[in-house]
N, C-alpha and C positions, 0 to 999 in steps of 0.2 A: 472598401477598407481592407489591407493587405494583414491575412493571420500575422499574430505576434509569434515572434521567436520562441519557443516555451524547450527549454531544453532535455530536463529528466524529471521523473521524481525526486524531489530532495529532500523531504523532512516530513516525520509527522509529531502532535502532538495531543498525546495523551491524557486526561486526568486520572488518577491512581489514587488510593488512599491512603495507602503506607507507603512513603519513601523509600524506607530501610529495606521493608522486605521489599521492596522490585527491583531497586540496587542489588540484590541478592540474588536474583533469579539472572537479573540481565549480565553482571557482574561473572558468574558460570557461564553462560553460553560465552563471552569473553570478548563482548563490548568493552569497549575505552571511553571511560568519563572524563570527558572535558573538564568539567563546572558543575558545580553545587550551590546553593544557597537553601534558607530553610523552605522553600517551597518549590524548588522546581530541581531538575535531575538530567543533565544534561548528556545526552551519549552519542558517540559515532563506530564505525565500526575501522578496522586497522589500515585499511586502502585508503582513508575517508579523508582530504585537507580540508573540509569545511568545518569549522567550528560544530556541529552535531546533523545530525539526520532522526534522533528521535531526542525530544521531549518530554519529560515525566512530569506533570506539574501534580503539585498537593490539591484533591479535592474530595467531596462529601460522596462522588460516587464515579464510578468508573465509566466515562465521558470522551468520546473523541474532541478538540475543541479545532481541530482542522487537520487536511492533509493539504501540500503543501508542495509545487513545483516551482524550478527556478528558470529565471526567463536571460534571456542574452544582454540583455540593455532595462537600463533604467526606463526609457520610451516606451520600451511594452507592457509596464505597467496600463500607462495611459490610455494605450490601445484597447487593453483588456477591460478596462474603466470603461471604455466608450462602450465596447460591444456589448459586458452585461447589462450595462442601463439601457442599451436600443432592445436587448429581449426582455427587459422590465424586470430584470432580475437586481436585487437588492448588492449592492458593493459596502463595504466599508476600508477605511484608510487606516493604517497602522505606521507611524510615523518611525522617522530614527530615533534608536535608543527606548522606544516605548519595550521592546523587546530585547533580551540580553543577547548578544553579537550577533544584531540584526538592523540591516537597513530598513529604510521604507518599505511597507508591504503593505498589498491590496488581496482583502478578504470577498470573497464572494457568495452567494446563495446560488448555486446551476442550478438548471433546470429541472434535475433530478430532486436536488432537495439538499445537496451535499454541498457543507460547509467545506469550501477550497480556499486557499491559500496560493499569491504567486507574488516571487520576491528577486530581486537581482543583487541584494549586496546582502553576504555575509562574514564575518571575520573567519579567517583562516590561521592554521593549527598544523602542528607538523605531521605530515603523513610517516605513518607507523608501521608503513608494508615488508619493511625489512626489520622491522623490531622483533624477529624470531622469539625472543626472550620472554615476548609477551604474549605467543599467541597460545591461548588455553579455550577448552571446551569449542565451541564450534569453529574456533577463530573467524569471527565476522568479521566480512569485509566491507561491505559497501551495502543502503540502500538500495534496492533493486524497481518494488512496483508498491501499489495499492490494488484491492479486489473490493468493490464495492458492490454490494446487491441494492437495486431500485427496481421501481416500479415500473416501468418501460426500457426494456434493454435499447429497443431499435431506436430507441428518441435521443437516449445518450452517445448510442453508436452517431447518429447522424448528425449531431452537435457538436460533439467533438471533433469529428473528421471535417464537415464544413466550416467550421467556424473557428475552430481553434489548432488547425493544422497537425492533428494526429493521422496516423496511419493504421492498416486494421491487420493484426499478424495472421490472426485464428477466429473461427469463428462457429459457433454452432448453432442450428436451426431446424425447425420443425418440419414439417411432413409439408407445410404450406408456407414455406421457407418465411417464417418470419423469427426473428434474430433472439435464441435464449440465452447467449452470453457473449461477451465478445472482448476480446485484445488489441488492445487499442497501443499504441508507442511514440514515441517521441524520438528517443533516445534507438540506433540500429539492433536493436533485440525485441525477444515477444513482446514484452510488453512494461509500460509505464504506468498503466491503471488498463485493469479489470472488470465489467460490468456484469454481474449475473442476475438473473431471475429470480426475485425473489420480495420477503418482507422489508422496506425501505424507504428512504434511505438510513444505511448501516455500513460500517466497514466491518467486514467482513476478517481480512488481514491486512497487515505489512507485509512486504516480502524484503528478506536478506540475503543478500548473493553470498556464499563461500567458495571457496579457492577449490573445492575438490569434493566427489561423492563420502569419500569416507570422511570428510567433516563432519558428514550426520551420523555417523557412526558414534564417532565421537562423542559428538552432544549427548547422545541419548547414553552412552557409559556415562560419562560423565552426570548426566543430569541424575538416573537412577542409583549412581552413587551417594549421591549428598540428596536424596528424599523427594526429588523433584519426578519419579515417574509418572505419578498420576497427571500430570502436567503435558507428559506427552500423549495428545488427543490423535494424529494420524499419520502412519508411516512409519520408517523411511519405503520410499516406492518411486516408482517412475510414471508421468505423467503421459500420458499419448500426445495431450493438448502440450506444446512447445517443448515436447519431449525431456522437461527437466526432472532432474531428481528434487523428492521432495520431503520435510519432516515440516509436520504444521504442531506447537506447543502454544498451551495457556498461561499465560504469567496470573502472577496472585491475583490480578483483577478481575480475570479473564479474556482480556485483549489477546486476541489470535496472534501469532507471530510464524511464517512462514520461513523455511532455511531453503536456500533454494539453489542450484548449481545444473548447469548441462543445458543450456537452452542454444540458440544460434542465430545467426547474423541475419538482421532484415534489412541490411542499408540498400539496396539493387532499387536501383528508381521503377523496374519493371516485375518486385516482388509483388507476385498475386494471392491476396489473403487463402487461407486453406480453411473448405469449408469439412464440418464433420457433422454429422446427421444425430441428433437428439437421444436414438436408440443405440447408438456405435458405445459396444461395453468398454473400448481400446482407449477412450478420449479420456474418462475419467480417470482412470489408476492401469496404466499397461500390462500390468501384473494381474489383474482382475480382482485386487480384494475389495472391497467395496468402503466406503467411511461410515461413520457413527452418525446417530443421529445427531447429536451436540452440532454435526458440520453444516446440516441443511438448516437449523434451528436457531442459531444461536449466532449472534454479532454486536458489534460496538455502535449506541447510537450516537448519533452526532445532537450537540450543541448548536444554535441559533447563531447568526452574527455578534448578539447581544451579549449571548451565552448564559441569559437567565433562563432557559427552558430545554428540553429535549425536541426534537423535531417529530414531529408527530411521523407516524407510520401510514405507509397507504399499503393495502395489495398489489401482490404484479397481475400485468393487466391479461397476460398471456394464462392457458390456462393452469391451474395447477400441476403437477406432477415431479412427486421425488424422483430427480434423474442420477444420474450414478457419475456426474461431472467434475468437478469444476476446479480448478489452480488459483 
């Protein structure tokens, strides 16, 4: 069976409990709302022609209900159908129009435990990169990745690259090289999803590409202007790991949200992953300040395919220890 085409991250979707106030947070950093209706909250960021890249839907508690790639061809669906039911992994169908400016889409259980999403048709929306008029607070532009913490980094690293055609940017590993987080892509940059070491499955963040370092300068005036400091949990700083600049904030829910800029090009068919050693203090924050606890602690659990339940937690299997990491 030949990997399906899977092209970027595209979308994720959230549950929130207040509409209003997340429109209000997201609204500042200076996401563009597609659509509305009384339960869901649609946003993209101003590069963005897809109909949205994040999802706000009304719920009882603050819920990942999928994250979310898009594939080249309707046919990869199919592909991707066959292969999670050969690893006895649970699939579900989401048909057209079951979803607002959305094609067919096939929901899956990985191996890790995390509710994924992969889709080839979505309605398209004018791109707003020259809409200078409109760019405020962080001006966001584009979906970038997913960072998900599980219980087996190297199970996910090895799954994805066999079986689902990723490629590995970065990667970090123990004294007896076995794999604590790893960068994983799709798309010619670091990375499209994230795996780190840890309690899960959990997303951990989103990440959002801006046009420029002083975009997070931005945000963070901006956001500490109108009440939102406490909100910002870490940064602005520079990563060692894909060398990007970074500002990580909580929206009212507490869904992590990454601002992210300064990373570089993986397309070279002969790019060989970079490895960095578990103890290296330069991977985590270049700068050396270290993150809060909230950062090693604290993530979004994910919903069931069903989405009546939370997905239980396992340990990671590697052994403990706060490390001073991770994007």
């Amino acid at each position: 069976m030949t990997n399906p085409n899977i092209i970027r991250a595209s979308r994720a979707v959230l549950h929130v409990t207040d509409l209003e106030q997340s429109f209000a947070f997201y609204d500042a950093l200076g996401f563009i709302e597609t659509a509305r209706d009384e339960n869901h909250l649609y946003l993209r960021g101003l590069e963005e022609h897809n109909h949205h890249s994040l999802c706000l839907k009304k719920g009882t508690e603050p819920v990942v209900e999928a994250i979310s790639y898009k594939v080249e061809a309707e046919n990869d669906l199919e592909t991707l159908a066959k292969l999670f039911k050969k690893h006895n992994q649970d699939v579900r169908w989401l048909q057209k129009g079951e979803q607002t400016a959305m094609g067919r889409a096939l929901r899956v259980t990985d191996p890790s435990g995390l509710t994924v999403e992969f889709y080839h048709e979505m309605e398209t929306v004018d791109r707003l990169l020259q809409r200078y008029d409109l760019y405020k607070g962080a001006k966001v532009q584009r979906i970038d990745h997913f960072n998900c913490m599980v219980e087996d980094v190297e199970a996910a690293h090895n799954f994805y690259l066999r079986e689902l055609g990723f490629r590995c940017s970065e990667y970090t590993a123990t004294e007896n090289d076995n794999i604590w987080a790893a960068w994983l892509h799709r798309k010619p940059s670091v990375h499209d999803v994230a795996f780190m070491n840890g309690l899960g499955p959990r997303l951990h963040h989103v990440g959002y590409w801006l046009k420029d370092p002083m975009s997070l300068i931005d945000a963070c005036d901006v956001l500490a202007s109108i009440g939102y400091g406490p909100n910002i949990e870490r940064g602005p700083g520079r990563h060692g790991l894909s060398n990007a600049f970074f500002l990580y904030l909580r929206d009212p829910d507490g869904h992590r949200i990454e601002l992210y800029n300064g990373d570089y090009l993986t397309s070279d068919p002969d790019f060989k992953p970079i490895r960095w050693d578990l103890d290296d203090p330069r991977r985590a924050t270049f700068w050396g300040h270290e993150a809060p606890d909230s950062w090693f602690e604290e993530a979004s659990h994910f919903l069931t395919l069903q989405g009546e339940q939370t997905v239980s937690l396992t340990e990671p299997k590697l052994e403990k220890k706060k490390p001073t990491f991770i994007i």
